[in-house]
RODO-2510 file (C-alpha; in nm, 4 decimals, decimal comma):
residues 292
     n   res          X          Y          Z
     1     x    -3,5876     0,9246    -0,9189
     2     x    -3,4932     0,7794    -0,6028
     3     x    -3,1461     0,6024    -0,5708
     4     x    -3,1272     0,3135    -0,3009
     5     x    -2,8178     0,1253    -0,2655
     6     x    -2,8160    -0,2094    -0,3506
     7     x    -2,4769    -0,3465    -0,2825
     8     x    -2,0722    -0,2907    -0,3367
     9     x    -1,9354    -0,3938    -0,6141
    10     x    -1,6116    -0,5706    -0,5498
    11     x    -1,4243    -0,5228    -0,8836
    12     x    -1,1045    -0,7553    -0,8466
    13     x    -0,9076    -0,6382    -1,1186
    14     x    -0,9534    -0,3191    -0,9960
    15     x    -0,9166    -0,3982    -0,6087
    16     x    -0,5875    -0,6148    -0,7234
    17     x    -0,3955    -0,2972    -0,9004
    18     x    -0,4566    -0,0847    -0,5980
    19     x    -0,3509    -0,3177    -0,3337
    20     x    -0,0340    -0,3575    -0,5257
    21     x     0,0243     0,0225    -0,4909
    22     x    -0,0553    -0,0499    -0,1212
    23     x     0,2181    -0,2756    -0,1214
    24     x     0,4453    -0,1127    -0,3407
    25     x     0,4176     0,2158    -0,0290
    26     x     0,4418    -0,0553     0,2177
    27     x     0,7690    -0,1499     0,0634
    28     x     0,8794     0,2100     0,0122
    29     x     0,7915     0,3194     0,3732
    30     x     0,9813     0,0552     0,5218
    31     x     1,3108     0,0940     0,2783
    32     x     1,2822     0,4836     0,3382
    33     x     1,0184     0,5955     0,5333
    34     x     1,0301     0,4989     0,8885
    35     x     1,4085     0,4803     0,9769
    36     x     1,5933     0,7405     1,1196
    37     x     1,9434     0,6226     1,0638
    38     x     1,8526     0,5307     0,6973
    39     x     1,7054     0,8810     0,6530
    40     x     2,0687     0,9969     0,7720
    41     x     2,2918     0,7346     0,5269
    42     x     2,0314     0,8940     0,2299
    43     x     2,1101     1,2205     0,3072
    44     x     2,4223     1,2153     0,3933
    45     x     2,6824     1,5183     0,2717
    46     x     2,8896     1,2124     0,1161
    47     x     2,7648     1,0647    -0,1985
    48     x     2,6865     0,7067    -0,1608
    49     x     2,4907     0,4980    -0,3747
    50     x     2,3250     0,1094    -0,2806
    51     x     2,1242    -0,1544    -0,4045
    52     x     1,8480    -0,3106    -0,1911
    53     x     1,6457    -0,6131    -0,2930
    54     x     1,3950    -0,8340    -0,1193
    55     x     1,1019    -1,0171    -0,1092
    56     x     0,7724    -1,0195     0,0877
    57     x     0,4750    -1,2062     0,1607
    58     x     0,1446    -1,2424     0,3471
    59     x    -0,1001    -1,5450     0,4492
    60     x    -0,4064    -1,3531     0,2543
    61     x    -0,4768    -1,0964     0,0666
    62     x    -0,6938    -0,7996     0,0868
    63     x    -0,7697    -0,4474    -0,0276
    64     x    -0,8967    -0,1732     0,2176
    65     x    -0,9626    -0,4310     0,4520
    66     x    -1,2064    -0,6381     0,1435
    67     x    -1,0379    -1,0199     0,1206
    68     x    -0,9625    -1,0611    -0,2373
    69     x    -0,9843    -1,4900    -0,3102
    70     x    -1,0229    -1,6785    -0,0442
    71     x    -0,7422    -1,7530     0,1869
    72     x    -0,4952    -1,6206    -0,0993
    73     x    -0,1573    -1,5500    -0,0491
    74     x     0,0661    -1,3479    -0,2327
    75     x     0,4674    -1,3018    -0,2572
    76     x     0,6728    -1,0080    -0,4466
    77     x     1,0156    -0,9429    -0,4947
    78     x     1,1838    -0,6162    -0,5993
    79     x     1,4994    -0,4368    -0,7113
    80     x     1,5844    -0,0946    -0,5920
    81     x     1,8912     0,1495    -0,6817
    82     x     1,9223     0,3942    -0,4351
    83     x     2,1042     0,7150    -0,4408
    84     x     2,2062     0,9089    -0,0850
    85     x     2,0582     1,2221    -0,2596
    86     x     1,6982     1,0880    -0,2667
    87     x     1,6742     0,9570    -0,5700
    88     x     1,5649     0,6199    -0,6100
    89     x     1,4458     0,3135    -0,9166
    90     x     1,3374     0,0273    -0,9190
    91     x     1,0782    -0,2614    -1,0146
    92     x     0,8654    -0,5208    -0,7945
    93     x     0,6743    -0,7732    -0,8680
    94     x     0,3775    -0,9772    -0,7238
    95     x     0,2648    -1,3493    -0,7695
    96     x    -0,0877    -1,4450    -0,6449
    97     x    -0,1693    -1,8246    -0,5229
    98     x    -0,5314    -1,7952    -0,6908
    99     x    -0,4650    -1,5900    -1,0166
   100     x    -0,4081    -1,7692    -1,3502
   101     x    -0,1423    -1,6986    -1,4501
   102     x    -0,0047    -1,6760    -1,1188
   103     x     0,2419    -1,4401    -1,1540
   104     x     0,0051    -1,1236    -1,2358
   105     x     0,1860    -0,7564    -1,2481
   106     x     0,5473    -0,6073    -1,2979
   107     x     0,5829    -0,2319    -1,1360
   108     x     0,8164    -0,0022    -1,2389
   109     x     0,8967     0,2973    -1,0242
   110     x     1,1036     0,6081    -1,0210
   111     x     1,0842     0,8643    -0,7626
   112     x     1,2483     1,0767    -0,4279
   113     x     1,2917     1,0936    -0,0812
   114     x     1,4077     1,3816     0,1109
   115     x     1,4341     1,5253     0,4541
   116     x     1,2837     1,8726     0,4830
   117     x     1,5030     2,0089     0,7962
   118     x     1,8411     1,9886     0,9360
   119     x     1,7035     1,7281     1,1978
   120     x     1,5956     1,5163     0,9810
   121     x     1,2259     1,4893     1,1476
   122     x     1,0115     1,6202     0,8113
   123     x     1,0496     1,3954     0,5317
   124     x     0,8593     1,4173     0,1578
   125     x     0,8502     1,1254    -0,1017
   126     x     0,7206     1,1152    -0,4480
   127     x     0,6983     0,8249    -0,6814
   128     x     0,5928     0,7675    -1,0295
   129     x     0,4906     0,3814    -1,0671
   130     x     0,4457     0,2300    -1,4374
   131     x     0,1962    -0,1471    -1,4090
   132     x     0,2470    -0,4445    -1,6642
   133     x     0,0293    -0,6687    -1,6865
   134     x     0,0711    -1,0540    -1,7032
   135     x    -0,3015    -1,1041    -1,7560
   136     x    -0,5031    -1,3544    -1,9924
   137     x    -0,7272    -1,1888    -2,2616
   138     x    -1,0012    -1,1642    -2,0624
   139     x    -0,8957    -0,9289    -1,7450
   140     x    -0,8686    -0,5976    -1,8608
   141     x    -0,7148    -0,3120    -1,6429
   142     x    -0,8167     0,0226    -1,6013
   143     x    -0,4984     0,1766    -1,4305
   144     x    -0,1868     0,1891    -1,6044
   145     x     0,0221     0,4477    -1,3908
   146     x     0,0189     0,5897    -1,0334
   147     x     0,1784     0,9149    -0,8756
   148     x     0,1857     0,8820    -0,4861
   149     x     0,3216     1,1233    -0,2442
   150     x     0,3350     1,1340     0,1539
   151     x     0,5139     1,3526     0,4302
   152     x     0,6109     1,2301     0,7389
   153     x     0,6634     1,3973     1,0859
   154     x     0,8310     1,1972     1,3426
   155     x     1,0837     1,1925     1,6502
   156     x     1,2682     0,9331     1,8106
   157     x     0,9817     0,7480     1,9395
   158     x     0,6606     0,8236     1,7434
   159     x     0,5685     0,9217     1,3658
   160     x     0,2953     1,0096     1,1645
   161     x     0,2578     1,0238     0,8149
   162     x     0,0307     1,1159     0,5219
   163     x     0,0196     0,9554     0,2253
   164     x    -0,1635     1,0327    -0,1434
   165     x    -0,2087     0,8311    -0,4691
   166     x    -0,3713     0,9244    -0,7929
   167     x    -0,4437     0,6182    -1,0229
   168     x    -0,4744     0,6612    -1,3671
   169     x    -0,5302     0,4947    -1,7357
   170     x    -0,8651     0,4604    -1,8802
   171     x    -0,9832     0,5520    -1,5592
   172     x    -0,8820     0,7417    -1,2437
   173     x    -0,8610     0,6952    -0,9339
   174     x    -0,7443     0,8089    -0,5489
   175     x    -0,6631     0,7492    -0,2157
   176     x    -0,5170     0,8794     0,0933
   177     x    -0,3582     0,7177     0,4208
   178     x    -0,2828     0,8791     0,7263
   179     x    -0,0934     0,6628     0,9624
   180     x     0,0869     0,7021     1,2885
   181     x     0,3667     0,4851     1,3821
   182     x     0,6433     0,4210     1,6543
   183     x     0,9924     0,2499     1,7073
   184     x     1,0193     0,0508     2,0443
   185     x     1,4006    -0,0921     2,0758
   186     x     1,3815    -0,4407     2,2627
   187     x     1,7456    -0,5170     2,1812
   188     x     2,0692    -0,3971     2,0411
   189     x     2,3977    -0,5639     2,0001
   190     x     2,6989    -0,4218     1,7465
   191     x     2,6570    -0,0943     1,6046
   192     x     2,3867    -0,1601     1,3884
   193     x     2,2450    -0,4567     1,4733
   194     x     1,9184    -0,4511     1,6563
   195     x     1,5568    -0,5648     1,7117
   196     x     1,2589    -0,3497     1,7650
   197     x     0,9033    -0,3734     1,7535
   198     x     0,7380    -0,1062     1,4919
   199     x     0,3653    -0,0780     1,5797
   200     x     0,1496     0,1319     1,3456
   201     x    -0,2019     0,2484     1,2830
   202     x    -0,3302     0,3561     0,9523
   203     x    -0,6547     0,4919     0,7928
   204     x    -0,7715     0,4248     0,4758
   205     x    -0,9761     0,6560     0,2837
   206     x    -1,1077     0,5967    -0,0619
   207     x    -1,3955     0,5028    -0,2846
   208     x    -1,6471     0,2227    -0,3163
   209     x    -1,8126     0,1449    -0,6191
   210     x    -2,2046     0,1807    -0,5562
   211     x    -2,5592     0,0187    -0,7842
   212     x    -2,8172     0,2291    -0,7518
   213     x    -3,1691     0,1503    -0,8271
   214     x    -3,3384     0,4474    -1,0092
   215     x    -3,6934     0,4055    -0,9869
   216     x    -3,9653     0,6641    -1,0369
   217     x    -4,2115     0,5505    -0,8041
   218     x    -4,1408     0,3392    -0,5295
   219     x    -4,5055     0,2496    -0,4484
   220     x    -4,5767     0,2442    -0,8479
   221     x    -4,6517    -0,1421    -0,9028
   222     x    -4,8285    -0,0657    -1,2372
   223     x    -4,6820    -0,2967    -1,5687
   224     x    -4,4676    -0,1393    -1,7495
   225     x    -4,2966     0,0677    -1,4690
   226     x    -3,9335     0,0807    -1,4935
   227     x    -3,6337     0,1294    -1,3181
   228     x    -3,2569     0,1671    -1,3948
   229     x    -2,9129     0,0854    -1,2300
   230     x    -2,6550     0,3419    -1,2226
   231     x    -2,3045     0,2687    -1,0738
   232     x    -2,1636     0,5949    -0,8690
   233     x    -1,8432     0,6373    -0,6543
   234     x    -1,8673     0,6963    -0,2378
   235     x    -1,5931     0,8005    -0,1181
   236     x    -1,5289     0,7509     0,2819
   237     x    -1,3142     0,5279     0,5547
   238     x    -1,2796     0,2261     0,3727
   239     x    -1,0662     0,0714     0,6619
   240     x    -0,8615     0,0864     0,9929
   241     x    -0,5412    -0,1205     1,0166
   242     x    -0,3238    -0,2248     1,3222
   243     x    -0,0150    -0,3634     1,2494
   244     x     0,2573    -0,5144     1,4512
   245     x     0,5849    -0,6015     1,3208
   246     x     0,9210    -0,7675     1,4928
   247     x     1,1930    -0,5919     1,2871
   248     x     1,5310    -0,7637     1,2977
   249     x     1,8137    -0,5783     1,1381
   250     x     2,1595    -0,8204     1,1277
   251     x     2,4433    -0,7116     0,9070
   252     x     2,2898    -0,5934     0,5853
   253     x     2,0157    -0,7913     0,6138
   254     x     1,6688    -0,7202     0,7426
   255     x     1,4023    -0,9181     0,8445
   256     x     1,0291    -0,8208     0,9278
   257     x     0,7570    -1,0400     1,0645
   258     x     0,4335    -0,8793     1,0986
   259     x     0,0610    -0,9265     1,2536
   260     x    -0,2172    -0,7252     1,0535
   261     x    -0,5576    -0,6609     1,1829
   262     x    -0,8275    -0,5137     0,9317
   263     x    -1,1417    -0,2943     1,0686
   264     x    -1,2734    -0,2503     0,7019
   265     x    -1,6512    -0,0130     0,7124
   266     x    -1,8153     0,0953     0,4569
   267     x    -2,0577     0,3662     0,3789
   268     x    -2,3782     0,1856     0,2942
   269     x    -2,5044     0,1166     0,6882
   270     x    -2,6724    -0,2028     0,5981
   271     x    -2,3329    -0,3608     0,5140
   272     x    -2,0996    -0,5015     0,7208
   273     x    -1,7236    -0,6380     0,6851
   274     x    -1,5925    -0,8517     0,9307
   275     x    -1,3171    -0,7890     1,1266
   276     x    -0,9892    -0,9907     0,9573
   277     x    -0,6290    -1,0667     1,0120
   278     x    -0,3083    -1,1903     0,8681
   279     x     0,0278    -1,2952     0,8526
   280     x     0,3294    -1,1033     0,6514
   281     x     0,7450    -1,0977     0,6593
   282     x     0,9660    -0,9863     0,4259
   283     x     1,3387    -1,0299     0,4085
   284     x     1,5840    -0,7903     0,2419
   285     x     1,9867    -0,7425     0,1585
   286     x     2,1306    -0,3804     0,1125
   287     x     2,4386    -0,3901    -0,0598
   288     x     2,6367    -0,0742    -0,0846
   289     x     2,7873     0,0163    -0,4231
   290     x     3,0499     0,2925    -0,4006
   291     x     3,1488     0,6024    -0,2593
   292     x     3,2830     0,9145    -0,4645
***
């Protein structure tokens, strides 16, 4: 039995879930992840305690680098609590221009962030996330829950991270992204108002679902010869993504506009993604809560 590859199956209910978990990390890295002085107000010997919230949005749509719609965009908003020992909740959710209904999942998370050293430079987050579904009876979902974790290593000019998430339900599922990332400072004006341009690379590595053709003979053209399809899991560089965002922090506000450029491969030679890119920002309001 010889398999041949036929073709990728692009399974959008399935493609949908994780690119919310993409997003969800997205949202996570840059609330906790990337930010040096925020690292030092979270960790801080005091105990503080904030609430960030925000909302996000991109010209298309995509997982690993795979367009999901055509031309679809996509908004989300979330909630966070945030406490300066690490500990963080919260819920997001995300509304797709092409879905019916539109407004398509609710994500509950609970997890930590902590810095690993005295400097600050070695930081480890974990997160639990919890999906609901806003679905119609016909989409049915195969991942309920996700656990991601990533480490970071940075300085004060350049960063790399790795990042983990195991998807499960009725099925499972993983991926990993490592990423390398840097703060340029254009401007700064008040203490802690400033602009800065936040370029990043990241790699991500997964797992397409394959058809195989089983046949037994591949020059048997007799009647009555059969063959079977088999769906199997290759897992590989999915996709390579440049992104450049224009940070803008004012006050307690933020503001992110960002450029995304998608080098999506796959492991089947005879196909080929094009090359893709889009359009994000997201805008968000931390509001401190008290100090004891």
């Amino acid at each position: 039995m010889k398999p041949v590859v036929i073709h990728i199956l692009l399974l959008t209910c399935v493609f949908t879930v994780w690119s919310q978990t993409d997003r969800l990390d997205s949202l996570l890295n840059e609330v906790l992840g990337n930010d040096k002085e925020m690292m030092n107000f979270i960790n801080s010997p005091s105990l503080f305690c904030y609430l960030y919230s925000g909302i996000s949005g991109s010209s298309r749509t995509f997982y690993a680098g795979r367009e999901i719609g055509d031309n679809m965009y996509s908004i989300s908003g979330n909630v966070f609590f945030f406490h300066s020992k690490g500990f963080f909740i919260g819920t997001s959710g995300l509304w797709h221009s092409q879905f019916d209904p539109g407004y398509s999942t609710t994500i509950v998370t609970a997890g930590i962030n902590k810095s690993l050293n005295q400097k600050k430079s070695i930081a480890l987050r974990s997160s639990y996330n919890r999906y609901f579904y806003n679905s119609n009876a016909e989409t049915e979902y195969n991942f309920a829950n996700s656990l991601g974790t990533s480490l970071s290593l940075r300085n004060k000019w350049i960063g790399g991270r790795f990042s983990f998430n195991f998807l499960f339900g009725k099925e499972f599922g993983m991926n990993v992204t490592p990423s390398v990332f840097s703060h340029i400072s254009v401007a700064r004006f008040g203490k802690y108002n400033k602009i800065r341009l936040e370029p990043e690379v990241s790699f991500f590595i997964g797992s397409e679902a394959v058809e195989y053709e089983n046949t037994g003979n591949l020059n048997d053209n007799t009647p009555g010869s059969q063959s079977s399809i088999t769906v199997g899991d290759d897992y590989g560089l999915l996709n390579t993504q440049l992104y450049l965002p224009v940070s803008i922090d004012i006050g307690d506000f933020d503001l992110e506009l960002g450029y995304s450029v998608n080098i999506p491969t796959s492991q089947n030679e005879s196909i080929n993604y094009p090359v893709n890119t889009f359009l994000s920002f997201s805008l968000g309001y931390l509001v401190p809560l008290n100090k004891y």
